[in-house]
N, C-alpha and C positions, 0 to 999 in steps of 0.2 A: 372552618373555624367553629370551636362551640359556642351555644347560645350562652349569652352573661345569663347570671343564675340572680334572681331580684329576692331580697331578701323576705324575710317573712317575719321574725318576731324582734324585737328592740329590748336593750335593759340597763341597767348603767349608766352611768353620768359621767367624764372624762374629759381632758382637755382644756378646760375652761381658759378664755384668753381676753382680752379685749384690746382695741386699737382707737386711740384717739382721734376723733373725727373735729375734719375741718373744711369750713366752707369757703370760698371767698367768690369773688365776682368777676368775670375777664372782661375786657374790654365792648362787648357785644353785649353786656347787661345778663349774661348768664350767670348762674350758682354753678358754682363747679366745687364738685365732694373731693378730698382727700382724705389717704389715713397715716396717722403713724407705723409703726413697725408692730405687730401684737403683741402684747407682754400674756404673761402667762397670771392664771386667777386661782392659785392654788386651793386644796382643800373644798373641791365640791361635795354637797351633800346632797342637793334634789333642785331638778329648776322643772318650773311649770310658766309656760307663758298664752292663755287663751285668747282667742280671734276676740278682737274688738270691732264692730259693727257689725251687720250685718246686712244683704240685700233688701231693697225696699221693692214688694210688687205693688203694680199698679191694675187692678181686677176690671174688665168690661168684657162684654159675650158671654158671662160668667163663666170668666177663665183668668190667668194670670196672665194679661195680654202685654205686660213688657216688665222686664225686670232692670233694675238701677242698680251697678255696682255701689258697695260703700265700704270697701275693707280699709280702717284705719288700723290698721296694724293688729299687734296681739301686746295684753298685757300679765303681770304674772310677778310672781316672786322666786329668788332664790338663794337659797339655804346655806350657807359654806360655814367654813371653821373663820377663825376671825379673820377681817378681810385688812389685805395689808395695806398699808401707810400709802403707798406710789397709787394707789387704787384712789382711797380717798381726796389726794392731793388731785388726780385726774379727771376724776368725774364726779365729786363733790365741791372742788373749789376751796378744799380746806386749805393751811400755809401750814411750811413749817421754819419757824423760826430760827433766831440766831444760836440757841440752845440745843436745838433739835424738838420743841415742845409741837404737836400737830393743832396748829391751832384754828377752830369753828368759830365762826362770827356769823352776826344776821343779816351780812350783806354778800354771803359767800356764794357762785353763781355756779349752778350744774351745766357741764360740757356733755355733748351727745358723744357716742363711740359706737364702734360696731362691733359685735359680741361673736364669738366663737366658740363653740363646743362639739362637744360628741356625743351617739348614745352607742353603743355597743350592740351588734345585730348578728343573728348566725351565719353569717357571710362575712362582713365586715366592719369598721366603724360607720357611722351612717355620722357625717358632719355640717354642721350648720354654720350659717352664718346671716345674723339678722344686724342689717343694715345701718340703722340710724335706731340708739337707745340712750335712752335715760335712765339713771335712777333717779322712780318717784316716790319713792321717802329714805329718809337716814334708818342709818341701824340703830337700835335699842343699843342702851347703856342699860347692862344686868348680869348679875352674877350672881352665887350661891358661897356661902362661908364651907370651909371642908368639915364632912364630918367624917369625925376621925374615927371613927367607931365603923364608919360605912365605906362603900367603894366612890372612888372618884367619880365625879357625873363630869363630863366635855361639854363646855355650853357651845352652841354654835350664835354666827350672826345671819337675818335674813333682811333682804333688800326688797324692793317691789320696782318692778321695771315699765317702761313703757318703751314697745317698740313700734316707730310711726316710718309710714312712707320718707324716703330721700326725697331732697328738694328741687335736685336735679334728677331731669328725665332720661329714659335709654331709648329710642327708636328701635320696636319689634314690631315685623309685617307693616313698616307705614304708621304707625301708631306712638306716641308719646306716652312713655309708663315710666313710672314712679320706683325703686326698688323699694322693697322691704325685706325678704331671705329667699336663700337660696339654700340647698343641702347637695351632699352627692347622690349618686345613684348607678345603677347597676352598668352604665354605659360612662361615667365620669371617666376623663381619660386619668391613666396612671401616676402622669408628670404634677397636671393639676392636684390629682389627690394626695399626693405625696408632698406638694410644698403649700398644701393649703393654710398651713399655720404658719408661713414663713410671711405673708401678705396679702391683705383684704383681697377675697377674690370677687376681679373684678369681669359679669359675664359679657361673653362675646355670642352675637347673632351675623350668621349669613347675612347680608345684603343691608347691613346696619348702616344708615348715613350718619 
């Protein structure tokens, strides 16, 4: 069989989707994650989400004689064409009324989701999916009058996200861990990668109790 070939360069933004996340508690006093079905987040433009924390060492022997994990996630913004109504309503908490009017109030409560996209890579799409997010701020209200003399300008809207560890843990090697993302990679089986926008994928470990 030939060796999978691992990609090398990344470009492009694609796919954009999100799944309503829900938590609730079973009778053991656990958090247990669920998602909705992913809707699709048309109209990307650019997503950036950087690592939030970072390692804390701790120096004696003058050396770094033990390091403390602390990744709380990654945070970041992104850019799209205007973001639609079902979006707002899902993860802003907005209503919409008897009229159909979307209406914002100051008791409106943001719902986590877990976020899906793509970057496009010389091999194949390279797809993610980060766990537990939020949008941490609304989009700007703004636009420009036409000038009619000039070419059309496209405004777009940008969001700022926070992605944090799930509340509920996965058992890897013995160990109790937290998700935050996962992406495919040059060994992703085919089935997976091909229905990964049909449902939050959820991973699976050898010898997982």
């Amino acid at each position: 069989m030939p060796e999978k070939k691992e990609a090398k360069v990344f470009y492009g933004l694609s796919n954009v989707h999100y799944a309503p996340l829900t938590e609730t508690t079973d009778e053991q006093g656990n958090v247990v994650t669920s998602y909705g079905v992913p809707k699709k987040w048309p109209g990307a433009v650019n997503m950036q989400l950087d690592p939030s924390g970072n390692p804390t060492f701790f120096s004696a022997d003058n050396i770094a004689y033990y390091a403390l994990a602390n990744n709380r996630g990654y945070e970041g913004d992104f850019e799209s064409a205007m973001i639609p109504e079902d979006i707002k309503i899902d993860t802003l908490g907005e209503t919409e009324d008897d009229n159909g009017l979307i209406v914002e109030t100051d008791k409106d409560q943001i719902s986590y989701f877990a976020l899906m996209f793509e970057f496009q890579t010389d091999i194949s799409a390279r797809r993610y999916c980060f766990y537990k997010v939020c949008l941490a701020s609304r989009p700007a209200v703004a636009s420009n009058t036409v000038d009619v003399n000039g070419d059309l300008e496209v405004k777009t809207e940008t969001v700022s996200f926070r992605a944090v560890p799930r509340t509920d843990a996965v058992n890897i090697d013995g160990v109790e861990k937290h998700l935050i993302k996962a992406c495919t990679g040059k060994n992703t089986d085919a089935q997976a990668y091909a229905n990964f926008y049909t449902a939050v994928p959820e991973p699976s470990f050898s010898g997982e109790s």
